[in-house]
C-alpha positions as CSV (number, residue, x, y, z in Angstrom):
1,X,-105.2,251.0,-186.6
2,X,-105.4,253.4,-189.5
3,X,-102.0,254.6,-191.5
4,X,-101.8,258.1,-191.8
5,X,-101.0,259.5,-195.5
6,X,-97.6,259.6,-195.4
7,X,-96.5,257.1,-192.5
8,X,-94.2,254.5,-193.5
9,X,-94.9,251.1,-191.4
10,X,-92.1,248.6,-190.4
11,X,-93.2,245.8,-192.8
12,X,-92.5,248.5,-195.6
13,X,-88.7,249.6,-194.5
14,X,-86.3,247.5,-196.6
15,X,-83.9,245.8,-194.4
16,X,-81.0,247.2,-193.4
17,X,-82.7,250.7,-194.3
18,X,-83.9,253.9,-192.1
19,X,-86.1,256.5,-192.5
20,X,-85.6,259.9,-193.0
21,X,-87.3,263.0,-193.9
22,X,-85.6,266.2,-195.7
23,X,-84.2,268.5,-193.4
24,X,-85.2,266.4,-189.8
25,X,-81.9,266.6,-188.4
26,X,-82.7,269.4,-186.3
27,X,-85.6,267.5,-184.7
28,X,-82.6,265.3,-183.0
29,X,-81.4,266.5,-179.6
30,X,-77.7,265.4,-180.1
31,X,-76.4,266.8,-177.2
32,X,-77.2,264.3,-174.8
33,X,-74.9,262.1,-176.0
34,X,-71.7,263.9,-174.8
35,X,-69.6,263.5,-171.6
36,X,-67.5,266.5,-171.8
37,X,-68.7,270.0,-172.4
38,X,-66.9,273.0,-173.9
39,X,-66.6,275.8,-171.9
40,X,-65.5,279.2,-173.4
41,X,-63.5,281.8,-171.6
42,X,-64.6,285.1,-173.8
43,X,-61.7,287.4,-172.5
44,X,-59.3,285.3,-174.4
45,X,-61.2,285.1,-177.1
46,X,-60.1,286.7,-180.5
47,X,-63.1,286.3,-182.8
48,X,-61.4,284.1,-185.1
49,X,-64.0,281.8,-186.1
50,X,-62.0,278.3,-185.8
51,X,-64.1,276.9,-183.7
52,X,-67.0,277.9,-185.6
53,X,-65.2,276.9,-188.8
54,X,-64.0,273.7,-187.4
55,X,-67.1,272.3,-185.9
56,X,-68.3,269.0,-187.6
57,X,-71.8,269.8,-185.9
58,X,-72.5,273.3,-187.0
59,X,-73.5,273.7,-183.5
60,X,-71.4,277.2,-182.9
61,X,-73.0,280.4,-183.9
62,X,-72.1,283.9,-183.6
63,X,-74.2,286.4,-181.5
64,X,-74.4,289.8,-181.8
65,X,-71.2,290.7,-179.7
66,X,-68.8,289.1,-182.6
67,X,-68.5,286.3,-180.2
68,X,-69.0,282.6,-180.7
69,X,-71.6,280.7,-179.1
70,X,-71.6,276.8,-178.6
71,X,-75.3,275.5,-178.9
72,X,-75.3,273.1,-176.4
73,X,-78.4,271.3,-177.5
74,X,-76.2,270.0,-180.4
75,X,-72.8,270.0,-179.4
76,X,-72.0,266.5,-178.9
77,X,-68.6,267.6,-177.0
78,X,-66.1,266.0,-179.6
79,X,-63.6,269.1,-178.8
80,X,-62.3,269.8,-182.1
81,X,-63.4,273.4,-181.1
82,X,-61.1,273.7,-178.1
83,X,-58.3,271.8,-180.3
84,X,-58.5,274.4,-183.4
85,X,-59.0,277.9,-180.8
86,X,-55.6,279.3,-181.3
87,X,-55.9,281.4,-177.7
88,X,-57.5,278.5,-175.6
89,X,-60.5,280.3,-175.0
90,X,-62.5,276.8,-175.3
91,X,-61.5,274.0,-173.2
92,X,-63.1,270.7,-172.2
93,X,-64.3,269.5,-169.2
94,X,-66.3,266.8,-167.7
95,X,-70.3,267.5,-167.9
96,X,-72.1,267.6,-164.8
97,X,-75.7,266.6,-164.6
């Protein structure tokens, strides 16, 4: 079996040690490791940014309404979103499958 150019094999990882690239983070669906989900109730919310602000994921963006989105393909459903929104628009709940 042929190593391509810039494959790293196991025999060359020093122990202990892991490899990353640059910028791969996004390649990482996160999201699956959650059990509860944010859910956000939009008529309460106040377009603060908090949760956006707050978010240790970066997961929350903002569409073109002012509003807040919650990427759920990220969001590993930690809830410091729904702890920081001063109007309880987000709150947590189980995830379903």
């Amino acid at each position: 079996m042929t190593k391509a150019e810039n494959e790293i094999t196991w025999k060359e990882i020093n122990i202990g040690a892991t490899v990353h690239e640059p910028g791969n983070a996004s390649q990482y669906k996160t999201g699956d490791w959650r059990s509860n989900v944010p859910v956000v109730d939009f008529s309460k919310c106040i377009k603060c940014a908090l949760c956006y602000i707050f978010c240790p994921e970066g997961c929350i963006t903002k569409n073109d309404d002012g509003f807040f989105e919650i990427d759920m393909y990220y969001c590993k459903g930690c809830g410091i979103c729904a702890e920081e929104c001063p109007t309880d628009s987000i709150i947590m709940k189980e995830e379903k499958e």
